[in-house]
C-alpha positions in Angstrom: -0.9 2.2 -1.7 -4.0 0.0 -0.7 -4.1 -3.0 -2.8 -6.8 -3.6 -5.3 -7.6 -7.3 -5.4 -8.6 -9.4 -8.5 -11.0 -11.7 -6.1 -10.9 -15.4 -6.8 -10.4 -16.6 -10.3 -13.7 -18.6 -10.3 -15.6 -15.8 -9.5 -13.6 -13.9 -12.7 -14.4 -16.3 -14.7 -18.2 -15.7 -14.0 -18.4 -12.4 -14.7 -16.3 -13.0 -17.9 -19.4 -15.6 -18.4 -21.8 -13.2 -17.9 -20.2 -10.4 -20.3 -19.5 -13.3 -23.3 -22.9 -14.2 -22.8 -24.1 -10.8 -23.5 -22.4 -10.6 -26.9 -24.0 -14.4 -28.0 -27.1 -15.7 -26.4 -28.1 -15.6 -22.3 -29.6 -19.3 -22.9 -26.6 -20.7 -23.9 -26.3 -24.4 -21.5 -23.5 -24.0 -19.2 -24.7 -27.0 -17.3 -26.4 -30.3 -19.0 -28.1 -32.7 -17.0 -30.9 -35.6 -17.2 -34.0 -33.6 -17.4 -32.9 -30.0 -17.3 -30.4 -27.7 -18.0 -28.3 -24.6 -16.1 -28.0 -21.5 -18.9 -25.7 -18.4 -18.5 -28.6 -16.2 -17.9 -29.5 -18.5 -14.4 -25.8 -18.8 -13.6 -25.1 -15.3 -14.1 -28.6 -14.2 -12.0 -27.5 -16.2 -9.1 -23.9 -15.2 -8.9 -24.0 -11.4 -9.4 -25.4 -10.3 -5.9 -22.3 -11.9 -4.5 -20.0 -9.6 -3.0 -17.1 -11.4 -4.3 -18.2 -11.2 -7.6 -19.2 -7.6 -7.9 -15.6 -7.0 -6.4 -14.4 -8.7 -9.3 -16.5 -6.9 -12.1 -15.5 -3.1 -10.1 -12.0 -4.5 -10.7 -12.3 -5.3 -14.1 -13.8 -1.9 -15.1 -11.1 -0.2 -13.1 -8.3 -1.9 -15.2 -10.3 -1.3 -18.4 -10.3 2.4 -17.5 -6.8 3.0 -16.4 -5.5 0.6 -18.9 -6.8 2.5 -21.8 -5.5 5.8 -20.1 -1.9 5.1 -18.6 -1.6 1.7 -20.2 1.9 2.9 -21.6 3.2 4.3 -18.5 3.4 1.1 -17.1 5.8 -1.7 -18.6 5.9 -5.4 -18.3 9.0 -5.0 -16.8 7.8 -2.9 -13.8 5.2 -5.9 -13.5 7.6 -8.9 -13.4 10.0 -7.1 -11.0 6.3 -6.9 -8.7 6.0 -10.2 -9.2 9.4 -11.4 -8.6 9.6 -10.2 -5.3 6.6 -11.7 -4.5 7.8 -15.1 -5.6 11.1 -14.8 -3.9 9.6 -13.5 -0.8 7.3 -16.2 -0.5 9.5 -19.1 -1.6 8.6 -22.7 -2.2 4.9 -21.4 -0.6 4.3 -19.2 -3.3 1.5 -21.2 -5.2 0.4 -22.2 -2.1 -0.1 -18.4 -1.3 -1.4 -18.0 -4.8 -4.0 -20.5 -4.5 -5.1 -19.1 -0.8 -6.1 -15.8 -2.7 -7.6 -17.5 -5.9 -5.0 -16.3 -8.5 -3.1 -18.1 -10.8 0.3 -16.6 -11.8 -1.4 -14.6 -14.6 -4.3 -12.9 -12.8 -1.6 -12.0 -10.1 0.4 -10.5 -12.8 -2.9 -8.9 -13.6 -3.3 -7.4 -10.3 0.1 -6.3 -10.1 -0.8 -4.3 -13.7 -3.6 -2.2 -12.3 -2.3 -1.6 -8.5 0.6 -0.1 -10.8 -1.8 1.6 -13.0 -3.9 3.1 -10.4 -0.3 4.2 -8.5 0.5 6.1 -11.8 -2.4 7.9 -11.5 -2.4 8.6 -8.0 1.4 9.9 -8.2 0.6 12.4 -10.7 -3.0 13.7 -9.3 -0.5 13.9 -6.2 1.5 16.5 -7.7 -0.8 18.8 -7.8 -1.3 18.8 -4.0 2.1 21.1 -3.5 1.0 24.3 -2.6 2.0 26.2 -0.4 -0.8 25.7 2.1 0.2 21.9 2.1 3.6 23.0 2.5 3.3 24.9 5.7 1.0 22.2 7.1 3.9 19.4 6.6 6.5 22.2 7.8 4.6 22.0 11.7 4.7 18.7 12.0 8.5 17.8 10.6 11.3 17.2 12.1 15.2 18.0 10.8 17.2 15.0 10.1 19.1 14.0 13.3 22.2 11.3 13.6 22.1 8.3 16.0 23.6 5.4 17.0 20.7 2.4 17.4 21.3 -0.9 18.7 18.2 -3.3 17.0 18.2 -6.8 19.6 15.3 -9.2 19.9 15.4 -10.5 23.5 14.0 -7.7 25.4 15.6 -8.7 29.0 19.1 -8.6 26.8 17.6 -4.9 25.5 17.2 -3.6 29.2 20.7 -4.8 30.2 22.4 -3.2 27.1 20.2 0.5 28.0 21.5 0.4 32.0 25.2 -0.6 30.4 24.6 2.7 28.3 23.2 4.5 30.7 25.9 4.3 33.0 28.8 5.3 30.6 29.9 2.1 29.1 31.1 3.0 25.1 27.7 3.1 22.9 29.8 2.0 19.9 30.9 -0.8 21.2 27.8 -2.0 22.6 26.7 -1.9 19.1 29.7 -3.8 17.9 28.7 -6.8 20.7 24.6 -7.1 20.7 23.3 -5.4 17.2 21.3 -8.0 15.5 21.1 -5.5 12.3 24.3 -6.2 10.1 23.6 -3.0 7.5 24.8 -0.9 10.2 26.9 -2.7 12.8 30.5 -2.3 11.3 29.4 1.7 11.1 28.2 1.9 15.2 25.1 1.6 14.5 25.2 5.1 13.4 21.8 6.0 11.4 20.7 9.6 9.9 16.9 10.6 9.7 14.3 13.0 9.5 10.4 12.5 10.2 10.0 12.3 6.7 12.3 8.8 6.9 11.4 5.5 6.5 14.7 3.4 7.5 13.3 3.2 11.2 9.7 2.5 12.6 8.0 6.0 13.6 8.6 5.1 17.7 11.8 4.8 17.4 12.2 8.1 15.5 10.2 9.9 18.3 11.7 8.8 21.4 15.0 9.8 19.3 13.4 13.5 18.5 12.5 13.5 22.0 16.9 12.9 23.2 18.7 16.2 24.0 22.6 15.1 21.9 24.1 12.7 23.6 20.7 11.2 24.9 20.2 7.7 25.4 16.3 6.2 25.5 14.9 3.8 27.6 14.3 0.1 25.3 12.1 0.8 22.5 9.4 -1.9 22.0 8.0 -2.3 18.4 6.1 -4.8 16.8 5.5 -6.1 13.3 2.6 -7.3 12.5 3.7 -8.0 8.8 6.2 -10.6 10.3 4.4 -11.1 14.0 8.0 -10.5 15.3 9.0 -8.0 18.4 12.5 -6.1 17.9 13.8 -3.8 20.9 15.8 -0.6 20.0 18.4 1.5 22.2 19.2 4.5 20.9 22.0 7.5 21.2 21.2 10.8 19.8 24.6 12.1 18.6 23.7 15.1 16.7 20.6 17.3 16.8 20.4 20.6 14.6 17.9 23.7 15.3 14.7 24.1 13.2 15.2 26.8 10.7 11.9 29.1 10.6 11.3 29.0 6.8 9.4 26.1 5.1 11.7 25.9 1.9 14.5 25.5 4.0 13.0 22.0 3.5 10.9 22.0 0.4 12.4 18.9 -0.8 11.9 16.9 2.7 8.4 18.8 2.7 7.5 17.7 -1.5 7.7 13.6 -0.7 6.7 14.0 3.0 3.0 15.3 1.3 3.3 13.1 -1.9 3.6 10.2 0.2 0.9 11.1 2.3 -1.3 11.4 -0.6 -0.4 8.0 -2.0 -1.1 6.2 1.1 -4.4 8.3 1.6 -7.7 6.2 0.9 -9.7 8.8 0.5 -7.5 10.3 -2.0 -7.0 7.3 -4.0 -10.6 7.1 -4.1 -11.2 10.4 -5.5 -8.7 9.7 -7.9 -10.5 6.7 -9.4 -14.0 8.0 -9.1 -12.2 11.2 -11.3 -11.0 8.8 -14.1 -14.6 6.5 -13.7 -16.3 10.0 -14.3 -14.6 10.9 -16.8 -14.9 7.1 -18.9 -18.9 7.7 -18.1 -19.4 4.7 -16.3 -22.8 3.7 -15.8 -24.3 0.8 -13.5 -26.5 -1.3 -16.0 -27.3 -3.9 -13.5 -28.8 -2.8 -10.0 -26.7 -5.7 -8.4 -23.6 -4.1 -9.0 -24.2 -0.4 -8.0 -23.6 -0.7 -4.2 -20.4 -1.9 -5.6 -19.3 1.3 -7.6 -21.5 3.6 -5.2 -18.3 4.4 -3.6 -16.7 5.7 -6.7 -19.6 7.1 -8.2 -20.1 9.2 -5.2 -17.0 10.2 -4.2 -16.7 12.8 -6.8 -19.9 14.6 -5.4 -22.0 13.8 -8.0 -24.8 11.8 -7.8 -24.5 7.8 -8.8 -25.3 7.1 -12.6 -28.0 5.7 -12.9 -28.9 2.3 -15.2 -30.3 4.6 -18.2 -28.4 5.8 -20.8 -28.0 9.4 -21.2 
């Protein structure tokens, strides 16, 4: 799912300002200088119609809200094995990276926490999008798991010569064997099982393999990563292709994560979700500044905004 971020840990520490100063006294000095003073009241005025920082405070009560709801459905555990890929991932440049975002370690930890709160929630209100409507929906647009032999390279001119050496006959599975820059399925000729529900190839690939009667080979396949901003080019060899059956819970299982995934990956969706759990904390808007902020969630629901009065 989308990732909720914390917003940079000076700006956290302002609105964590702002809300201490409520509980003791607004003038308290923050700043001390020859001939005047900066109080929490002036810092806090000047700092809240930042973006950044009503970011931060929509974060906060987001956290506060699923924390106290799901807080127990999601252990440290789960949040360090986050974490840890993050740091391995990253390296000697993970501070660095850290830094770049304004988090420390323990406000990314923190981020990790509610991204995994809010995916909680999401996955269950998911749930209760199988119905047989959604069913039937997912059933037109999927496509039975097919097997096929895919040769990954990175040189494209290298690609085009390995498609005409397949094209005209030469053995696929050795052509794997010789130019297959992906080791998990080399020693196997490149031999690879999926649906349209699958996510062990990118989505081009899988079509122009759909689109092979058995024993079809595709043209080179050109897919970019923008994650990595690195080009790989696929040949592939449809070795088996089954019929369609007519009936949806031939495939209920394929069908059940094909629309759970969907959900998880829908904005709108998440955003219903947390405007359903905001609605449900009564979460009102005591400060104009911040209710362009939580408009989006306070709307989303169909009700109107709440308003800065209590009820």
């Amino acid at each position: 799912m989308k990732k909720i971020k914390i917003g940079a840990i000076t700006l956290l520490s302002v609105v964590a300002l702002a809300a201490c100063a409520r509980e003791t006294d607004n003038n308290t000095d923050v700043i001390t200088m020859k001939g005047n003073t900066i109080t929490v009241a002036e810092y806090y005025d000047k700092v809240k119609n930042n973006t950044q920082a009503q970011q931060v405070l929509l974060t906060m009560t987001i956290n506060e809200v699923f924390e106290k709801k799901y807080g127990d459905k999601v252990s440290d555990d789960e949040v360090s094995e986050e974490y840890n890929k993050s740091l391995q991932t990253y390296g000697d440049r993970f501070q660095q990276v850290l830094a770049q975002e304004g988090l420390t370690t323990d406000t990314y930890r923190e981020q990790i926490r509610t991204n995994k709160l809010v995916e909680y929630a999401v996955n269950e209100a998911s749930k209760k999008e199988l119905t047989d409507e959604n069913y039937q929906a997912a059933f037109e647009n999927y496509t039975p798991e097919v097997t096929a032999q895919v040769i990954r390279l990175t040189d494209e001119s290298k690609a085009k010569e390995v498609a005409e050496k397949a094209k005209k006959g030469e053995d696929f599975t050795q052509l794997v064997k010789d130019n297959t820059v992906d080791e998990d399925t080399k020693e196997k000729g490149g031999e690879v099982k999926f649906d349209s529900a699958s996510t062990s190839l990118p989505e081009d690939v899988k079509k122009a393999a759909f689109a092979l009667d058995n024993n079809g080979i595709s043209d080179v396949i050109k897919v970019s990563d923008t994650s990595t901003l690195s080009t790989s080019y696929y040949v592939v060899k449809l070795t088996n292709k089954t019929q369609k059956k007519d009936n949806w819970k031939d495939y209920q299982k394929q069908l059940e994560n094909i629309i759970l995934a969907e959900k998880r990956t829908d904005a709108a969706f998440i955003q219903s979700v947390i405007a359903k759990e905001m609605e449900e904390a009564n979460i009102k808007v005591k400060d104009p500044a911040f209710q362009n902020a939580f408009s989006q969630y306070m709307n989303a629901t169909g009700e109107e905004a709440s308003s800065s009065e209590d009820k």
